[in-house]
C-alpha positions as CSV (number, residue, x, y, z in Angstrom):
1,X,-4.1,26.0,-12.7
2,X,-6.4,27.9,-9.7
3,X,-9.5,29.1,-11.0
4,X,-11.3,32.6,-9.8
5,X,-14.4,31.1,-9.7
6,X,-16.4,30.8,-6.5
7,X,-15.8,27.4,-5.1
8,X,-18.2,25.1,-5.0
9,X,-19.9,24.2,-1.6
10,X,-19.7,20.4,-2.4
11,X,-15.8,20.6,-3.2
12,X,-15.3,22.9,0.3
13,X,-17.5,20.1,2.1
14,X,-15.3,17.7,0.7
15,X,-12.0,19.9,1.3
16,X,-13.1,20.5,5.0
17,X,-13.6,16.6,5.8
18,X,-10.3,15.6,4.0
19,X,-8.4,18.4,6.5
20,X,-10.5,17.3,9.8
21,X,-9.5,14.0,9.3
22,X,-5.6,14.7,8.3
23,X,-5.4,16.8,11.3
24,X,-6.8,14.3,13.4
25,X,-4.6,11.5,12.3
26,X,-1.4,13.5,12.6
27,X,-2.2,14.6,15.9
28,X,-3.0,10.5,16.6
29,X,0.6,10.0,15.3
30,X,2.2,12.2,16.9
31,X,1.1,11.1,20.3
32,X,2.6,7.7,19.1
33,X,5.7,8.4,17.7
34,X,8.6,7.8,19.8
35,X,11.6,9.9,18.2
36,X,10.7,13.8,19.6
37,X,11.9,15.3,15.7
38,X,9.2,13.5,13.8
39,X,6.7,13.6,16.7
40,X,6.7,18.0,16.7
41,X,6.8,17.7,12.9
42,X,3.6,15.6,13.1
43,X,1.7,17.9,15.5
44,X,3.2,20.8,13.3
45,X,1.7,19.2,10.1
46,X,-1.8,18.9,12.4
47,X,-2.0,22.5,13.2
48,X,-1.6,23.1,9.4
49,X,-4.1,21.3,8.5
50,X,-6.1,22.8,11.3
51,X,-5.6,26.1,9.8
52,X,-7.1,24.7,6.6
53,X,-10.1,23.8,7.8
54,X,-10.9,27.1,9.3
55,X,-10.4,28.4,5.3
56,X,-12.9,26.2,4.1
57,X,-15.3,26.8,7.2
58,X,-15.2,30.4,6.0
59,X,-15.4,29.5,2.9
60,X,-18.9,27.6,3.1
61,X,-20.0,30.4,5.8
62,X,-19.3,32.9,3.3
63,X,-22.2,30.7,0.6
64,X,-24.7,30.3,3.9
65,X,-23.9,26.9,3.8
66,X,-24.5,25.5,7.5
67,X,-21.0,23.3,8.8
68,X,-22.1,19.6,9.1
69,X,-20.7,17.8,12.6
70,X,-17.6,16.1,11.9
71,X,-17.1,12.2,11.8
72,X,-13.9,10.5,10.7
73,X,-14.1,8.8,7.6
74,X,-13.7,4.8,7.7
75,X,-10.4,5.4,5.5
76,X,-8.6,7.6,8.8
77,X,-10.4,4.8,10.6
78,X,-8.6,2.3,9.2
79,X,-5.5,4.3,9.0
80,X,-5.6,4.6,12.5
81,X,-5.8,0.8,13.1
82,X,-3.1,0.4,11.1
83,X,-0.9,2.6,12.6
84,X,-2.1,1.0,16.0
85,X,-1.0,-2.5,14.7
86,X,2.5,-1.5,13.1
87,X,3.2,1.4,14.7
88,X,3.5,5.5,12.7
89,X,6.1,4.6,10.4
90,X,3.7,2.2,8.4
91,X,1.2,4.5,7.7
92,X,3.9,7.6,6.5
93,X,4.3,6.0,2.7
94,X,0.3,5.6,2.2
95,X,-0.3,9.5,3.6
96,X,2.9,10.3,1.5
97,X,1.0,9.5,-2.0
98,X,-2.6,11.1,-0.3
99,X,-0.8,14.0,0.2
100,X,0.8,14.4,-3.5
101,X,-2.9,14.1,-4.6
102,X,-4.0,16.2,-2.7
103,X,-1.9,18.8,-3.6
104,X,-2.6,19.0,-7.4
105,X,-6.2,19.0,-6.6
106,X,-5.9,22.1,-4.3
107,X,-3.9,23.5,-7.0
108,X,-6.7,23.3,-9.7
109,X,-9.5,25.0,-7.8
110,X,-10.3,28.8,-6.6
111,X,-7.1,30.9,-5.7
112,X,-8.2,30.8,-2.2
113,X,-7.9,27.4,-1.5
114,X,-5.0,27.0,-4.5
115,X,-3.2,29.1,-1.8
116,X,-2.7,26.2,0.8
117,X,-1.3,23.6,-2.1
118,X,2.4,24.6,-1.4
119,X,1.9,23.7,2.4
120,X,0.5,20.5,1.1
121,X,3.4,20.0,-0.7
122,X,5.2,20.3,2.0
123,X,3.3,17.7,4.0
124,X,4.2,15.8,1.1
125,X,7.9,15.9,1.2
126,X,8.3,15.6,5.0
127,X,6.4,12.3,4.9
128,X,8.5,11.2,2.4
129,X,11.2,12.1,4.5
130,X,9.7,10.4,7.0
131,X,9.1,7.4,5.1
132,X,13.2,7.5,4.0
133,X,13.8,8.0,8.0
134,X,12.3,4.7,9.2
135,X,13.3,2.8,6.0
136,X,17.0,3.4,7.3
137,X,16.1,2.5,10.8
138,X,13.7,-0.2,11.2
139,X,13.6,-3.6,9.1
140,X,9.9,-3.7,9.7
141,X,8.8,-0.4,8.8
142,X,11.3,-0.7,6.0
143,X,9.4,-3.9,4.2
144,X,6.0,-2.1,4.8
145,X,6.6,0.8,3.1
146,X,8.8,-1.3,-0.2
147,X,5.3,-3.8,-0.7
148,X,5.6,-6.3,1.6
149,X,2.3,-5.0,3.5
150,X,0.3,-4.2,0.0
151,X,1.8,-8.1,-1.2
152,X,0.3,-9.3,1.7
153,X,-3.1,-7.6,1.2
154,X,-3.1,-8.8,-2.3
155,X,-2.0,-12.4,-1.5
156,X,-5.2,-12.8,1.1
157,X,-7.4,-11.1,-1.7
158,X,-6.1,-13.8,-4.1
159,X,-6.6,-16.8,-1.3
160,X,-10.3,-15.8,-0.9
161,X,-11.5,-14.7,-4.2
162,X,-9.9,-18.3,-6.0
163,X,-11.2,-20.6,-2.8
164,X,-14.8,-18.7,-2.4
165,X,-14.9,-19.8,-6.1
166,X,-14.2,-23.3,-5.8
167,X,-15.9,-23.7,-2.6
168,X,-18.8,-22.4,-4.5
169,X,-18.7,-24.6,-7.6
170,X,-18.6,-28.0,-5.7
171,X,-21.8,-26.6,-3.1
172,X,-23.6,-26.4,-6.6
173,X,-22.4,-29.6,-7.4
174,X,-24.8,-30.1,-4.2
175,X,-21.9,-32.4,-2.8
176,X,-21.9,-33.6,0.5
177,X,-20.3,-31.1,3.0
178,X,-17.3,-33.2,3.7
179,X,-16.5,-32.9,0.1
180,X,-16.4,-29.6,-0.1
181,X,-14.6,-29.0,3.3
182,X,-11.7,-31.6,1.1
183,X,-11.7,-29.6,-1.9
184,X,-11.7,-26.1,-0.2
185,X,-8.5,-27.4,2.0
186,X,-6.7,-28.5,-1.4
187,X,-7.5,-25.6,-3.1
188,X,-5.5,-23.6,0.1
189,X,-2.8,-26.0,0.2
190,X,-2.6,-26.5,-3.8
191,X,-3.2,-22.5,-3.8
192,X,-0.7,-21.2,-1.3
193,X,2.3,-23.1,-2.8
194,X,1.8,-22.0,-5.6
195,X,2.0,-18.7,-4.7
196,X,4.7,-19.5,-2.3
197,X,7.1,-21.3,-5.0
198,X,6.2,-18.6,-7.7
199,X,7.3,-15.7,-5.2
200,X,10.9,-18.1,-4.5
201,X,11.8,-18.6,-7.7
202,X,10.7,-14.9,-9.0
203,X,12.4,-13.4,-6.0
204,X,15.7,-15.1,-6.2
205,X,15.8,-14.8,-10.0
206,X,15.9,-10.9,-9.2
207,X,18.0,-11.5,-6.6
208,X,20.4,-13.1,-8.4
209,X,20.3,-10.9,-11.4
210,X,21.1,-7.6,-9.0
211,X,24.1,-9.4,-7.4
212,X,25.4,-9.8,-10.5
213,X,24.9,-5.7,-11.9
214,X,26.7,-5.3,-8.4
215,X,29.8,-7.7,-9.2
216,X,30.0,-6.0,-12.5
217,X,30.2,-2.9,-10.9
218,X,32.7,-3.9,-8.7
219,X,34.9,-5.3,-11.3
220,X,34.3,-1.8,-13.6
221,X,35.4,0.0,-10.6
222,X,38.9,-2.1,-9.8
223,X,39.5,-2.1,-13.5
224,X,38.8,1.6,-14.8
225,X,38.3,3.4,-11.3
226,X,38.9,7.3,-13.4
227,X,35.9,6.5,-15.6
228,X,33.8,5.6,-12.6
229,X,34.2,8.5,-10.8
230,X,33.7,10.3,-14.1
231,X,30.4,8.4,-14.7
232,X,29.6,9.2,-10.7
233,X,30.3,13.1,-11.6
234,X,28.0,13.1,-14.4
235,X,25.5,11.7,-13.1
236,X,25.2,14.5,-10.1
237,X,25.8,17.3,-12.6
238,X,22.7,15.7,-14.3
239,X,21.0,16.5,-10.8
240,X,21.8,20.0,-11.3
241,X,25.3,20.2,-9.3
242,X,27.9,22.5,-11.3
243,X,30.9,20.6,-12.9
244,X,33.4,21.7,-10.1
245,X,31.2,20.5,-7.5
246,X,29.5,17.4,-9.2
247,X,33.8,16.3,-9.8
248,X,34.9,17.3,-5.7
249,X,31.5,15.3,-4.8
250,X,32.3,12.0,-6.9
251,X,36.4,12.2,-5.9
252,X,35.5,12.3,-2.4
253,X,32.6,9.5,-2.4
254,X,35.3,7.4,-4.3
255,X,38.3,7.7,-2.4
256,X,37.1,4.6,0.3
257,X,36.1,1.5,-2.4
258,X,33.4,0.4,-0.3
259,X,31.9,3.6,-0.2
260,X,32.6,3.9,-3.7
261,X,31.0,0.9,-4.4
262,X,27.8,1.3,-2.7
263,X,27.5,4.7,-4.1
264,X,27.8,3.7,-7.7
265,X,25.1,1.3,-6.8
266,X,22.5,3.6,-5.7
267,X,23.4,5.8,-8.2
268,X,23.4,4.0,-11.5
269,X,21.7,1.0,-10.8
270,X,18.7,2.6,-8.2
271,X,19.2,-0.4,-5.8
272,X,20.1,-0.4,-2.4
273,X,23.3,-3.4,-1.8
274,X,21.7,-4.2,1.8
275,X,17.4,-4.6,0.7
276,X,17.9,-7.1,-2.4
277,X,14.8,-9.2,-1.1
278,X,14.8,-12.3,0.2
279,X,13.3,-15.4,-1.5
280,X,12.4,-17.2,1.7
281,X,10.5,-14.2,3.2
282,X,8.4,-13.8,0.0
283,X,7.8,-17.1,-0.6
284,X,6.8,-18.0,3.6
285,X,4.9,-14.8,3.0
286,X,3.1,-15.2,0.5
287,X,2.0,-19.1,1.2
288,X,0.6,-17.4,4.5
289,X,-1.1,-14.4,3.2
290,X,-2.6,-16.7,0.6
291,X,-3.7,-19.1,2.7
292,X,-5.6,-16.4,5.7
293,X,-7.8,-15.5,2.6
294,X,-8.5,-19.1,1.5
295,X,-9.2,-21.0,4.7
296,X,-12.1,-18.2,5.5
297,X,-14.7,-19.6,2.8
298,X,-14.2,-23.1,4.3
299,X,-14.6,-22.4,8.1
300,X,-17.6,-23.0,8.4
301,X,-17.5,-26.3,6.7
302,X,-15.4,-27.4,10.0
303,X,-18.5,-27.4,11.6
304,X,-20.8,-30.4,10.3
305,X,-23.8,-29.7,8.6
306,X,-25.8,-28.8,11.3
307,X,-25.7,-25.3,9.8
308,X,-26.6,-23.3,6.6
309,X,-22.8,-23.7,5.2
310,X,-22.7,-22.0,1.9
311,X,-24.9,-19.0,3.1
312,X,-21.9,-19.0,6.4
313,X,-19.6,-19.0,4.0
314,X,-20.8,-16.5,2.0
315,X,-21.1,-14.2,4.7
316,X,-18.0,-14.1,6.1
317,X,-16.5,-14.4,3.0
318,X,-18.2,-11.1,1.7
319,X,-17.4,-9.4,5.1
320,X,-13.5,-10.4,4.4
321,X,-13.9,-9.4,0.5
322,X,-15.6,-5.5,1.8
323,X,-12.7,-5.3,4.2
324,X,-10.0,-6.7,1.9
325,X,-10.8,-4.0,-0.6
326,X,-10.7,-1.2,2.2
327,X,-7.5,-1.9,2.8
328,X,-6.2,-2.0,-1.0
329,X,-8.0,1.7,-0.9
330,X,-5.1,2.8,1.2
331,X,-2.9,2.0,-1.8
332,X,-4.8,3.3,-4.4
333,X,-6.2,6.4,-2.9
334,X,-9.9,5.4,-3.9
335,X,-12.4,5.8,-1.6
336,X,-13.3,3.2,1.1
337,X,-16.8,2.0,0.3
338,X,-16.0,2.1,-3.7
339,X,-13.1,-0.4,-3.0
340,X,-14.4,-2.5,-0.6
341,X,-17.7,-2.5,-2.8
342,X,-15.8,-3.2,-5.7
343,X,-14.1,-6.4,-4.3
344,X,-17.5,-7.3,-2.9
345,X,-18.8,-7.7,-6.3
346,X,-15.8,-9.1,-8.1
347,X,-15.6,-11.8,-5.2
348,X,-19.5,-12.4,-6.2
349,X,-19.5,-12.4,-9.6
350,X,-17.0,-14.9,-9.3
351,X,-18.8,-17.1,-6.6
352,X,-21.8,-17.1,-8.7
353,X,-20.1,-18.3,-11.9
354,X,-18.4,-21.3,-10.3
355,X,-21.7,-22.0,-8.2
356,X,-23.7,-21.9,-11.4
357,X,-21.2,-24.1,-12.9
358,X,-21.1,-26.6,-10.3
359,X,-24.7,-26.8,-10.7
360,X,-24.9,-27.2,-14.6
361,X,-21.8,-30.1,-13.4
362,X,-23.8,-31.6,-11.3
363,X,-27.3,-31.8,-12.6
364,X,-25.5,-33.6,-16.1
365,X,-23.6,-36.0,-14.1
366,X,-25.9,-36.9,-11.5
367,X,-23.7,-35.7,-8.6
């Protein structure tokens, strides 16, 4: 609910950045997207937030509050990259949940800036839209925005935080560099198929299990076709069609079976008969994304021990744990710096455990 209290400068600070940077990055997008519709929706959803901005400029003018040169945040940043890499349509799902946020907390401040949270709503249904849009069209996009791109992220995450930590346990073991450069190369191979036969035999056991609600519904279909267009009917009147139209709707969807098929499938059982997953693809990526995080900690290892190895490896692992966490801030709408932060020091933590094991290990044992 909007309060009538006068906002405070902080939150318009805030407010203002948030609506540079949206403005900025739908303008970026625009200038990259190919299909003309969602390329003028894009520079439409830019001038919007343009417009906002100005509200919260006079909002912080009104206080005395000098405006504070703007700098893109490392989260556009980054959205930008992304967007760079895998084209528009990979970044519309990530600003589809920012701007859902962003929309009940424009709601719950003053009435002046309550005022823009329908707009903001809208944003938020047109990149869903958008999202839907290249879901339909391009395989790609279409995996990115279902959690093949967030798997990913969270399979390199796993690869480096479990390798750093064994890499780290047998330096404190004080064993001889080889050694380690052995042990970190098991733990990626040993590590990674893991993953890799865990994602198989999870994604074809889901696989399987939707084929058969689809055979199922084929054979309720052949057998009692009346009751399925009934069901079919029921289930749009529960979407708030009347009963006349909900019945026309569901005769006319069922009157082709394999339209009636696929129908009843979305419908009832929310899945889509052509994106059931594939086992091979999340097992190959999985083993992969796994294995990118793992083999970072052991690079430098590669090299002899001409060098200062662990502190190497700690440093590019910590780089790769900060950025690792930026990018799972995209998901999770935290900010950049406390995510990557946060994987910084969960990576660490770790590290330091195993490393003060391996040392314990090794000092009893005469490693």
């Amino acid at each position: 609910m909007a309060t009538d209290t006068k906002p405070r400068p902080e939150l318009l600070l805030a407010n203002l950045q948030n609506e540079l940077d949206s403005a900025d990055l739908y303008r970026f997008l625009a200038s990259r997207e190919a299909d003309d519709r969602r390329a003028s929706l894009l520079s439409e959803m830019a001038e919007a937030e343009a417009r906002h901005a100005s509200v919260m400029e006079r909002g912080l003018r009104s206080q005395g509050v000098s405006l504070p040169a703007h700098r893109l945040s490392l989260k556009t940043r980054l959205l930008k990259l992304l967007a760079r890499l895998g084209g528009p349509g990979a970044v519309y799902p990530l600003l589809h949940g920012t701007e859902i946020s962003g929309t009940a907390d424009y709601a719950a401040q003053d009435a002046r800036t309550a005022a823009l949270a329908p707009e903001e709503r809208s944003h938020a249904r047109t990149l869903g839209e958008l999202s839907r849009g290249i879901a339909r069209g391009e395989r790609w996009h279409r995996s990115a925005g279902g959690g093949t791109l967030r798997a990913a992220v969270f399979g390199v995450s796993d690869g480096l935080v479990s390798n750093l930590s064994l890499v780290m346990g047998f330096a404190g073991a004080s064993a001889n560099a080889d050694f380690v450069l052995l042990a970190g190369l098991a733990g990626l191979l040993a590590g990674a198929s893991s993953m890799a036969a865990g994602e198989y035999v999870s994604m074809k056991a889901q696989r399987e299990l939707f084929e058969r609600q689809i055979e199922l519904e084929a054979a309720e279909l052949a057998v009692t076709p009346e009751e399925e267009v009934a069901e079919l009917a029921l289930i749009y009147r529960a979407k708030g069609l009347a009963k006349d139209e909900a019945d026309r709707l569901a005769s006319r969807l069922t009157e082709d079976p394999e339209i009636a098929l696929d129908t009843l499938v979305r419908e009832e059982l929310g899945l889509d008969p052509r994106e059931l997953g594939s086992p091979w693809g999340a097992a190959i990526g999985s083993f992969f994304a796994f294995a990118l995080g793992a083999v970072l900690p052991v690079l430098p290892y590669f090299f002899g021990a001409s060098t200062p190895l662990v502190v190497v490896s700690l440093a590019i692992s910590g780089l790769a744990l900060f950025s690792v966490g930026a990018l799972i801030s995209l998901f999770t709408g935290r900010g950049v710096l406390f995510s990557g932060g946060r994987q910084l020091i969960i990576g660490a933590v770790a590290a330091a455990v195993t490393f003060g094991l391996g040392k314990l290990i090794g000092v009893s044992t005469g490693v």
